[in-house]
C-alpha positions in Angstrom: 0.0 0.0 0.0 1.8 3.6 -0.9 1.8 6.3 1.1 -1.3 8.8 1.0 0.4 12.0 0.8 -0.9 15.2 2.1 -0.3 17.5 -0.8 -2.2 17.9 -4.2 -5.1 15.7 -3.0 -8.6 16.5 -2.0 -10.3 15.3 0.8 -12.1 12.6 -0.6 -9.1 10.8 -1.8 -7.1 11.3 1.1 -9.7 9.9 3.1 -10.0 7.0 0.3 -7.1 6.5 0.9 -6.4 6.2 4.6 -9.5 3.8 4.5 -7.7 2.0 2.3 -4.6 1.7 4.8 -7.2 1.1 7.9 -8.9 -1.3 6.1 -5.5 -3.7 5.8 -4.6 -2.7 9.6 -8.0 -3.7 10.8 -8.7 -6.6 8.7 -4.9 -7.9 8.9 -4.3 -7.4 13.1 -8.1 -6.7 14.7 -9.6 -3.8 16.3 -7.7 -4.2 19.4 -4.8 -4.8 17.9 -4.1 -1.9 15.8 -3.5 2.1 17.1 -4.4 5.4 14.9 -1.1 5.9 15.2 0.1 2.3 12.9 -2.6 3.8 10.6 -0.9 7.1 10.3 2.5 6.3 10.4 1.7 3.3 7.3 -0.1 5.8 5.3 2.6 8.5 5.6 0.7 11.3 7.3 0.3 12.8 10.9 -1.7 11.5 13.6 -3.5 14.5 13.9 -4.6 14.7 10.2 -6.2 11.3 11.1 -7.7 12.7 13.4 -9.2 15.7 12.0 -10.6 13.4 9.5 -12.2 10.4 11.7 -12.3 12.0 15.0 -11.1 9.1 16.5 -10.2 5.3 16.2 -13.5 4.6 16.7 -14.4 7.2 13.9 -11.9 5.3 11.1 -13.3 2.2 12.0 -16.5 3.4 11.2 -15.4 4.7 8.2 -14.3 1.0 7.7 -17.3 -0.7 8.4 -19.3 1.9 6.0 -17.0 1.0 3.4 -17.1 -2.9 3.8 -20.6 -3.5 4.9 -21.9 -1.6 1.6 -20.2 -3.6 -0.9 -21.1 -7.0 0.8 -24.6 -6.3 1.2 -25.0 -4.5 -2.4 -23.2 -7.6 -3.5 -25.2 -10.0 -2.2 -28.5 -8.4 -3.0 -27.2 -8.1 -6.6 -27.0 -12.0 -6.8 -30.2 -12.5 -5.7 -31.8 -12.9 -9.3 -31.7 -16.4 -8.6 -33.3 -16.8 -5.6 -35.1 -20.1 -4.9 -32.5 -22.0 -7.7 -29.7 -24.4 -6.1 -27.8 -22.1 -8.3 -28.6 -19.1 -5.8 -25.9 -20.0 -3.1 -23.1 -20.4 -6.0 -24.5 -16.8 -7.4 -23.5 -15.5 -3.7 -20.4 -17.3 -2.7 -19.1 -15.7 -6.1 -20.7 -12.1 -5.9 -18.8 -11.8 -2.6 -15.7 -13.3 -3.7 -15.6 -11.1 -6.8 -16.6 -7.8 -4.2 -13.8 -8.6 -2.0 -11.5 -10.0 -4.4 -9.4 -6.2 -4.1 -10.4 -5.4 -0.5 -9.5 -9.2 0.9 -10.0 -7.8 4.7 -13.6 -6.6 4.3 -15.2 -9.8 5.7 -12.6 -9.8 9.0 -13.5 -6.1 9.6 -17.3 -6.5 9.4 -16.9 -9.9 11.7 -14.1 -8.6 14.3 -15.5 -10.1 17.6 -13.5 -7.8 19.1 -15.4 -4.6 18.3 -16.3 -2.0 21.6 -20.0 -4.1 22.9 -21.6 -0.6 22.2 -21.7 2.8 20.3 -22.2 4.1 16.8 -19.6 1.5 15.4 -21.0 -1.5 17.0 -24.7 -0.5 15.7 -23.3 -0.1 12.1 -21.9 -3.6 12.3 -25.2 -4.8 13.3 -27.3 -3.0 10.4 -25.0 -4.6 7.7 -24.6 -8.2 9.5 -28.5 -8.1 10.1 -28.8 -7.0 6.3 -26.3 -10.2 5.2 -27.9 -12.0 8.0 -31.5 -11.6 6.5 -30.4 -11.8 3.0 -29.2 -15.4 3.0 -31.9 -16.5 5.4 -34.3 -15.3 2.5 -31.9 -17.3 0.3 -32.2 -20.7 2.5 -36.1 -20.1 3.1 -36.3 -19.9 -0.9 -34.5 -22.6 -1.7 -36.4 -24.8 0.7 -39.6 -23.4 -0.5 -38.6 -24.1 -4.1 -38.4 -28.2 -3.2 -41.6 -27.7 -1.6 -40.3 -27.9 1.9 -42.0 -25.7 4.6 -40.9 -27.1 7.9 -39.7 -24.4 9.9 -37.2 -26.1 11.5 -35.8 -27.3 8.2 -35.4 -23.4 7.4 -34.1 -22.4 10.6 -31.6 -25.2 10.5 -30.4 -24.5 6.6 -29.9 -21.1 7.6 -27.5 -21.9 10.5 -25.6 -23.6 8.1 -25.6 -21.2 5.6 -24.4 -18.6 8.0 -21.6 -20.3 9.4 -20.6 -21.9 5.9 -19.9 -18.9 4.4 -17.9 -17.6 7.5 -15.7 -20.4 6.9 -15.5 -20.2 3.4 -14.0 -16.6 3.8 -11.8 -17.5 6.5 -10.3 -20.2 4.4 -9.7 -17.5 1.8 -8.4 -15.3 3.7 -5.3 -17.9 4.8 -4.7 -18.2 1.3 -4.7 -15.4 -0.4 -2.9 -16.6 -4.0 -6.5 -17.7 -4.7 -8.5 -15.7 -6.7 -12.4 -14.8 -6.7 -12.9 -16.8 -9.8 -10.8 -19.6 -8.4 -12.9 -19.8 -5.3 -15.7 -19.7 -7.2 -15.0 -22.6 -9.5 -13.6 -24.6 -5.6 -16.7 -24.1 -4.1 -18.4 -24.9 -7.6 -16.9 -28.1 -6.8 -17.9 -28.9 -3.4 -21.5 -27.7 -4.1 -21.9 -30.4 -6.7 -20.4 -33.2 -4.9 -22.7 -32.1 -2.1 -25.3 -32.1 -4.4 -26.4 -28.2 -3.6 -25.6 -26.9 -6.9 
């Protein structure tokens, strides 16, 4: 990641840009584990400009989670033209993976478990997991639906899975990086067929 700079550029792409750097601090080390002043320091400005930009750590990470928590959920809504089709989970599992494919820290950031248990940036990460959240149970209630299936319990379950699938799934990614979106799509192409789910 290059240094941000301080002259020449408007606000709006410094504050791209320091995003940008935040992002890879956050996602990369954890809320706890990372100061304004590693943010700074990587992106080649003052502390105090940080500052005056985010107000606080609290403030980037905001900034962060804005950033992240939009392009999942537009993602995710966007594959959604399939909803009901076995085909709907692949459509997902690959609109994420092609989101994220430049921003490979998004997922970590939104799902840090060790965000403050309150405030403006733990309510933010609630609206866009509750979004994703909702999303994919629509996606498992659909697909259930579709093969005529209207135990609850069946739904509930499928959903649970769902969920915590895809957590894996990016987790897996995210310890190997030299995989790209459209080879993660065509592994988990893979897996869904010899599961029989796609």
């Amino acid at each position: 990641m290059g240094k941000a700079g301080t002259k020449g550029v408007s606000r709006a792409e410094r504050e791209r840009q320091i995003v940008d750097v935040a992002l890879e601090e956050f996602g990369g080390k954890g809320y706890s584990g990372v100061s304004v002043a590693a943010v700074a320091l990587r992106a080649g400005i003052s502390k105090p400009l940080v500052y005056s930009y985010f107000d606080s750590k609290d403030g980037l990470y905001l900034a962060c989670v804005h950033r992240v928590g939009g392009l999942l959920v537009d993602a995710v809504a966007a594959a959604g033209t399939r909803s009901g089709s076995a085909q709907h989970a692949l459509d997902t599992l690959s609109a994420i993976f092609t989101a994220v494919e430049d921003c490979r820290y998004a997922w970590a950031v939104l799902y840090d478990p060790a965000l403050p248990p309150a405030g403006e940036t733990r309510d933010a990460v609630r609206f866009y997991r509750g979004r994703l959240a909702a999303m994919g149970a629509a996606g498992a209630a659909g697909l259930l639906s579709h093969a005529g299936h209207d135990d609850p319990l069946d739904h509930q379950l499928l959903d649970h899975v769902w969920q915590y699938t895809v957590a894996a799934v990016m987790r897996w990614w995210s310890d190997h990086p030299d995989q790209s979106a459209a080879e993660m799509t065509a592994r988990c192409a893979r897996l869904l067929t010899s599961l029989g789910a796609g």
